[in-house]
BALOBA-1460 file (C-alpha; in Angstrom, 3 decimals):
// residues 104
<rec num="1" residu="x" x="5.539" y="-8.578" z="38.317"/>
<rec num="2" residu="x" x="2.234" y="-9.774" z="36.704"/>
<rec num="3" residu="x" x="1.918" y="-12.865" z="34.254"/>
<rec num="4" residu="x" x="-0.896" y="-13.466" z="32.150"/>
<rec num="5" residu="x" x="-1.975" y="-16.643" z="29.659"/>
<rec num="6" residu="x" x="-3.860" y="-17.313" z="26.430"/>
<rec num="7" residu="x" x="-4.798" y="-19.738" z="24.723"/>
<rec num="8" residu="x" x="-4.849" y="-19.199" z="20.683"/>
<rec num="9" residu="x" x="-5.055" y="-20.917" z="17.648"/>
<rec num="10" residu="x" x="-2.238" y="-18.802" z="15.752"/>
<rec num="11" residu="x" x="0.711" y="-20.551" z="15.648"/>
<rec num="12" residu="x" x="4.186" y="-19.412" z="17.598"/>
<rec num="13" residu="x" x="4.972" y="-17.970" z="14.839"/>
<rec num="14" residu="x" x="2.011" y="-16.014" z="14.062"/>
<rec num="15" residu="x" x="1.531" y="-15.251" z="17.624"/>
<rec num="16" residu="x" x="5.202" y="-13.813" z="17.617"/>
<rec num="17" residu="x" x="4.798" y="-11.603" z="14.290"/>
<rec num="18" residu="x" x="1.731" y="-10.038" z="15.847"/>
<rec num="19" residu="x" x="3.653" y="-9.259" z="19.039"/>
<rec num="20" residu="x" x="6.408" y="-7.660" z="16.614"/>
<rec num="21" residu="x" x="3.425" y="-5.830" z="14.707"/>
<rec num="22" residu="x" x="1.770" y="-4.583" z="17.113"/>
<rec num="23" residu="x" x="4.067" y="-3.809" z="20.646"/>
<rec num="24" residu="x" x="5.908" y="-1.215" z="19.119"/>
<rec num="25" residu="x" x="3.056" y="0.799" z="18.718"/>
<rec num="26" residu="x" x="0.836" y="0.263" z="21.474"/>
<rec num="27" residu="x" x="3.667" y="0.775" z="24.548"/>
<rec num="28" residu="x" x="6.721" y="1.739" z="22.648"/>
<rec num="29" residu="x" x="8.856" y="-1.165" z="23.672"/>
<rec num="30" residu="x" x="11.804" y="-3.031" z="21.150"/>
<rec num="31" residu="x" x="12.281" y="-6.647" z="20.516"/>
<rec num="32" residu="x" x="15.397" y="-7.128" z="22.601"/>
<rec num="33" residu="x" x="15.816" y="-11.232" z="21.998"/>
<rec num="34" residu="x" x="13.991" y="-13.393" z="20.689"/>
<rec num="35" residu="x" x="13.493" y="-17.551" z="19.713"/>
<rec num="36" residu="x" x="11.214" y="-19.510" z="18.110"/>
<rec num="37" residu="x" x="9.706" y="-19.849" z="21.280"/>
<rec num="38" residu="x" x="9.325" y="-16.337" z="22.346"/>
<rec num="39" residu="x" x="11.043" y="-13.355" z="22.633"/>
<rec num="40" residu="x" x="11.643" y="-10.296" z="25.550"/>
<rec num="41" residu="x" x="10.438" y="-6.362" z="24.424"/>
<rec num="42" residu="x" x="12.276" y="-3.691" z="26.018"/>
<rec num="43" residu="x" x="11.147" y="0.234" z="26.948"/>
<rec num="44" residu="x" x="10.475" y="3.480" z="29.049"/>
<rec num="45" residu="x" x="7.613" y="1.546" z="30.175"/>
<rec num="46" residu="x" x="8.938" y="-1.717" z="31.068"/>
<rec num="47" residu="x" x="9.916" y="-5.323" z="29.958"/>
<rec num="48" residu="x" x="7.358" y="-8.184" z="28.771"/>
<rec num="49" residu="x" x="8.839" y="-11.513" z="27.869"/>
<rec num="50" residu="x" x="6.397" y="-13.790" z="25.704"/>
<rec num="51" residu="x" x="6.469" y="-17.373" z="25.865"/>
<rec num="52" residu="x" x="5.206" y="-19.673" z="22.998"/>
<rec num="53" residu="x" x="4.559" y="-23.374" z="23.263"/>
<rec num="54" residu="x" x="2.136" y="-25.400" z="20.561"/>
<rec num="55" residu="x" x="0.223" y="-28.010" z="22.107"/>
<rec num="56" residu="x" x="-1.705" y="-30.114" z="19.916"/>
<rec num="57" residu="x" x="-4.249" y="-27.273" z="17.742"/>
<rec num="58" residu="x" x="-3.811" y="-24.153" z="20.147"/>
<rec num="59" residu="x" x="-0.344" y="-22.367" z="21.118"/>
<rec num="60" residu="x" x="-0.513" y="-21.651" z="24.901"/>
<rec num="61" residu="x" x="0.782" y="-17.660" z="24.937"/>
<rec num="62" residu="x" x="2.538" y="-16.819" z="28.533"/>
<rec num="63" residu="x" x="3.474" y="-12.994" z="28.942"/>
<rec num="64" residu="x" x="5.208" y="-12.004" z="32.105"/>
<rec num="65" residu="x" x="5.874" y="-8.020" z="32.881"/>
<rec num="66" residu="x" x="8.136" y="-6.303" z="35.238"/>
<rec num="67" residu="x" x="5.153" y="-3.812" z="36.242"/>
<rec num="68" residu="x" x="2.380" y="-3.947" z="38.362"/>
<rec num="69" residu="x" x="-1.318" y="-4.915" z="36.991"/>
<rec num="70" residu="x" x="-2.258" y="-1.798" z="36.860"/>
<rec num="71" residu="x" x="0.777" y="-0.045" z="34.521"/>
<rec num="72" residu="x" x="0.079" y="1.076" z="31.227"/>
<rec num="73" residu="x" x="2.345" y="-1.905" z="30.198"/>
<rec num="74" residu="x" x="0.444" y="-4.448" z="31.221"/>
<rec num="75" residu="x" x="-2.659" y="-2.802" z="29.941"/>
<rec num="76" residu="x" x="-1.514" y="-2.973" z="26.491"/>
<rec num="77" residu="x" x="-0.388" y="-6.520" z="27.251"/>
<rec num="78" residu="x" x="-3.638" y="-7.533" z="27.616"/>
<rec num="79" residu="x" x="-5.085" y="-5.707" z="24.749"/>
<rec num="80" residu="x" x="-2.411" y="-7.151" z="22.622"/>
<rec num="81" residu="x" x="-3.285" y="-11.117" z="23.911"/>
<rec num="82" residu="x" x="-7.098" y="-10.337" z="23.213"/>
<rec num="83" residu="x" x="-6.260" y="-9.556" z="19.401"/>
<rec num="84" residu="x" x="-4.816" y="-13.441" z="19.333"/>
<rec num="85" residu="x" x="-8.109" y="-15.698" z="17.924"/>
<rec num="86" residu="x" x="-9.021" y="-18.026" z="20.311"/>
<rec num="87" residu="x" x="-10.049" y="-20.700" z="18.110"/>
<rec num="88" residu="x" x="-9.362" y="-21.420" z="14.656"/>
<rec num="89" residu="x" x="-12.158" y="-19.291" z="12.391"/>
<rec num="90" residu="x" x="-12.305" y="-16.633" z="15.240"/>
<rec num="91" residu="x" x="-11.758" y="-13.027" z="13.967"/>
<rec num="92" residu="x" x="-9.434" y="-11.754" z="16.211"/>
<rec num="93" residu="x" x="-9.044" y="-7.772" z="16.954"/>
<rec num="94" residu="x" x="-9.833" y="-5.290" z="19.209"/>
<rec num="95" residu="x" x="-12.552" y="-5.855" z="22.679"/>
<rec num="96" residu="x" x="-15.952" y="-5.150" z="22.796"/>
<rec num="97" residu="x" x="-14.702" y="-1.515" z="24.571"/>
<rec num="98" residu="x" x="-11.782" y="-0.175" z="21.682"/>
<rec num="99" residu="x" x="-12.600" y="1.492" z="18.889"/>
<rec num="100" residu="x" x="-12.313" y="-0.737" z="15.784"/>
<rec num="101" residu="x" x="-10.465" y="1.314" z="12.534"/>
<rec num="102" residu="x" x="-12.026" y="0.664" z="9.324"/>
<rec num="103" residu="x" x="-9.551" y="-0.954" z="7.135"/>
<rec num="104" residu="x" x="-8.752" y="-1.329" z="3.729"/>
């Protein structure tokens, strides 16, 4: 099992839509519960539970997976918690090392 921690200035909320936009896609998992604080994603590649708590101006993101560091899972994990802005005028998106897609 790995965990891993941001901090971000989205709220629960907005950190929770972007898990439900963008999850599916990257690893193929489902939303299989979910709260206002966070919410479990199910699939072939494993489970990730998110946990969302506001404190004061930042919302402190916990993600927990049933894989080792090294799975695919917890790759996309990670890619998925660096698209969260860290502080409030950040543009958040893809690392220094992804591709970025031209958008609209």
């Amino acid at each position: 099992m790995a965990g891993y921690k941001r901090k971000t200035a989205f709220s629960p909320q907005q950190v929770l839509e972007k898990a439900e936009e963008l999850l599916p896609d990257m690893v193929g998992v489902t939303r299989s519960t979910s709260s206002a604080h966070g919410a479990t994603y199910n699939g072939a590649e494993g489970t990730v539970t998110l946990s969302v708590h506001r404190h004061g101006p930042y919302t402190e993101v916990v993600a927990t997976t049933d894989r080792l560091r090294t799975s695919r899972l917890d790759y996309e994990v990670q890619r998925y918690l660096n698209r969260l802005p860290y502080e409030p005028h950040d543009e958040a998106g893809p690392g220094s090392g992804e591709p970025r897609v031209a958008g609209p």
